[in-house]
N, C-alpha and C positions, 0 to 999 in steps of 0.2 A: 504493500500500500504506500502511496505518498503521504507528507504531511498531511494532504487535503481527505485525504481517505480513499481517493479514486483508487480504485483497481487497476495495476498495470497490465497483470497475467490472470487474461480469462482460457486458462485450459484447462481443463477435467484434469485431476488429482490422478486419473486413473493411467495417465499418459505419462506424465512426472515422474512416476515411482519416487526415488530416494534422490533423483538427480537436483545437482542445488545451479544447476546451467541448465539452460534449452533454448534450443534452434527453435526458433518457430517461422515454420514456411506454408502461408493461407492464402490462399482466397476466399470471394462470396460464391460464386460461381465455378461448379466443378467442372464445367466442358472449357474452360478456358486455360489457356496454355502460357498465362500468365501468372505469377503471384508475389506476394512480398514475402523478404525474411527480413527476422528482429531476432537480437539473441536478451534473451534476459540472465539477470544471474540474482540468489536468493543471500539475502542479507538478513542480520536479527530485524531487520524493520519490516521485511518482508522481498517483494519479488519488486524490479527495477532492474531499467532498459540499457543494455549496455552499449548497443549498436542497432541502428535500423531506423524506420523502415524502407528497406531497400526494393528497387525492383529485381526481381528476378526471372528466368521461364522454367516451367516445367514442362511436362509432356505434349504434344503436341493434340493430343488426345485428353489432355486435362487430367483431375485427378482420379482415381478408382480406386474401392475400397477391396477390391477381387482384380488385382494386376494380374496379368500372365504374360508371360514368353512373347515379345514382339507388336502386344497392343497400343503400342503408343501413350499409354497410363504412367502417372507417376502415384506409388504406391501411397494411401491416407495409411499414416498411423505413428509407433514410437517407436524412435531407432535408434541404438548404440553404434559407436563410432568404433569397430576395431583395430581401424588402420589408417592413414594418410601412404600416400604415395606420388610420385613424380618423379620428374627431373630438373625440377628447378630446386634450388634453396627450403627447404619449412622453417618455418621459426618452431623453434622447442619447447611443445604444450604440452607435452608427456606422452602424446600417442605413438602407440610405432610406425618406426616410418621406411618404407621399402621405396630402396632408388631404382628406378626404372631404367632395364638397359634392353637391346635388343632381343628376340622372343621370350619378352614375356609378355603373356596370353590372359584375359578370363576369359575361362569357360562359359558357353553358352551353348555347347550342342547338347541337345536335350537327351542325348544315345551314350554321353560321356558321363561316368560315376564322381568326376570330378567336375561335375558342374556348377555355376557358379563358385567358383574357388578361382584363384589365380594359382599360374602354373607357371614357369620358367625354364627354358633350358633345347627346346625345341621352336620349330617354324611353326606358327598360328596356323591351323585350322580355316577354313573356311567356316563361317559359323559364330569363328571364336572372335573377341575383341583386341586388335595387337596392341596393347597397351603404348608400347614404345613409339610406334608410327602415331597415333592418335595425340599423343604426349610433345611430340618434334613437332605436328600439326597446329601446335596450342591448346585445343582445351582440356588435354589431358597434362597439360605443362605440372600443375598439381592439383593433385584431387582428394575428396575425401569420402573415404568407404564407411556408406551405409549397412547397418548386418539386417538388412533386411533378407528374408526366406533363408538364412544360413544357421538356423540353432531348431528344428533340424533345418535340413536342406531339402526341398522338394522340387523336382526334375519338372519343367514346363512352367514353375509360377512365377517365374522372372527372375533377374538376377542383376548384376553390372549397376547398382543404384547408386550413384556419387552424388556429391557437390563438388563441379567445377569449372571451369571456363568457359563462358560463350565462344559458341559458334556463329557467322555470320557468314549474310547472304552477299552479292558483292554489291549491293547498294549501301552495306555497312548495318542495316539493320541485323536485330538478333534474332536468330533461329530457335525454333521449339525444342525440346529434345526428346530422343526416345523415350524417356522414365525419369532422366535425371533432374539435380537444380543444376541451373546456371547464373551466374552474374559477371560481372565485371572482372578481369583480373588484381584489378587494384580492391576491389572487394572482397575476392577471396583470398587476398594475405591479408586485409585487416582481418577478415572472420580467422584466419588460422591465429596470428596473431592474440585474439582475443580467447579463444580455446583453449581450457584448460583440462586435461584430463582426470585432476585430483577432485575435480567438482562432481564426477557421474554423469556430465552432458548427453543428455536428448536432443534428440532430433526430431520434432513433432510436424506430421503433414497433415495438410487436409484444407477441408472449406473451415469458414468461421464457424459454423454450425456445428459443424462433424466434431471440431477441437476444443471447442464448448459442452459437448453435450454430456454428461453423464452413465449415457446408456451405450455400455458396446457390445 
C-alpha cells in the first residue's frame, strides 16, 4: 500500500506464493498481442512499483490460459525464472546464467524426450530453436527463461517461453511473438538489472481480470 492507502498490486495471492518480487505482464484484452510489464517488489509497508509501466508484445495470438505447441499464445499464469541466458553481458541477480555458443538448441520437436529443455553440443534440429543464431540475430542477445510446462514436462503444451528482445518489421515497428515477452533492449537490462533472485521473483501473465481474480 502507499501512504494514501491505494493499492499498488492487484494480483491474486494465489499467483505470488512466497515471492517478495513479480513481473507483472497484462492486458485488458486477451486477443491482443500487446501488453505492459511493471515489476513490483514487497516491503514491510507492503507491495510498490519498482519499474514500469512498460510497453511490451506478447503472442501474436494474444494470451491463453491452454497454450500449446505452435499456437501463437502467450501462456496466462505464474512462473519461476530458472535460468537467464545469452550472449551478451547479464548483470549478476543471482540466477544462472548459461552463455550461448554455437549449437545450442531448445527443444521443440514434440517426438524428442528432451523437449522443451535446452541441449548443446550438436547441429539444431529442424523443429528445434538455434539459440545461438536467434541470439547473433538480436532478440535472443539475452533472455530470460520462463519454467513454464517444465516441472513436469509435457510433450505438445509449449515450451521456449522467455522474456526478451524485440523483433522488428523493417519499417522499424515491433513484431508479435510466438509465446514470448518482448521489449526494448534497453529495457531488458534495466529488468535484469533490477532482478533479484534472493527475492522468489514471479512472473505473473495474463489479462487484468484473469490476474485479479481469485478463482483458478
Amino acid at each position: 500500500m502507499h501512504a494514501d492507502n491505494t493499492p499498488v498490486l492487484n494480483i491474486a495471492e494465489s499467483l505470488i506464493g512466497n515471492a517478495q518480487q513479480v513481473v507483472v505482464v497484462e492486458n485488458t484484452a486477451k486477443e491482443r498481442s500487446s501488453a505492459t510489464l511493471s515489476v513490483y517488489i514487497k516491503s514491510d509497508l507492503g507491495w510498490h512499483k519498482q519499474f514500469g509501466s512498460i510497453p511490451v508484445r506478447i503472442g501474436r495470438n494474444g494470451f491463453s490460459q491452454r497454450h500449446r505447441e505452435g499456437d501463437g499464445t502467450t501462456p496466462m499464469g505464474s512462473y519461476g525464472i530458472p535460468l537467464v541466458f545469452g550472449i551478451a553481458p547479464i548483470p549478476d541477480n543471482g540466477f544462472p546464467f548459461i552463455q550461448i555458443r554455437e549449437n545450442y538448441c531448445w527443444v521443440l520437436r514434440q517426438t524428442q524426450k528432451t523437449y522443451n529443455t535446452l541441449m548443446k553440443g550438436s547441429k539444431c534440429a529442424q523443429g528445434d530453436e538455434d539459440l545461438y543464431r536467434i541470439a547473433k540475430g538480436g532478440p535472443y542477445r539475452r533472455s530470460i527463461v520462463l519454467d513454464f510446462n517444465m516441472n513436469p514436462v509435457v510433450r505438445g503444451h509449449g515450451g521456449a517461453i522467455f522474456i526478451h528482445s524485440h523483433s522488428y518489421y523493417s519499417s522499424g515497428k515491433t513484431k508479435p511473438t510466438s509465446g514470448c515477452v518482448s521489449l526494448t533492449n534497453a529495457h531488458l537490462v534495466k529488468l535484469l538489472q533490477i532482478l533479484d533472485a534472493s527475492l522468489q521473483t514471479r512472473v505473473v501473465m495474463g489479462t487484468k481480470s484473469f490476474l485479479s481474480s481469485s478463482i483458478r
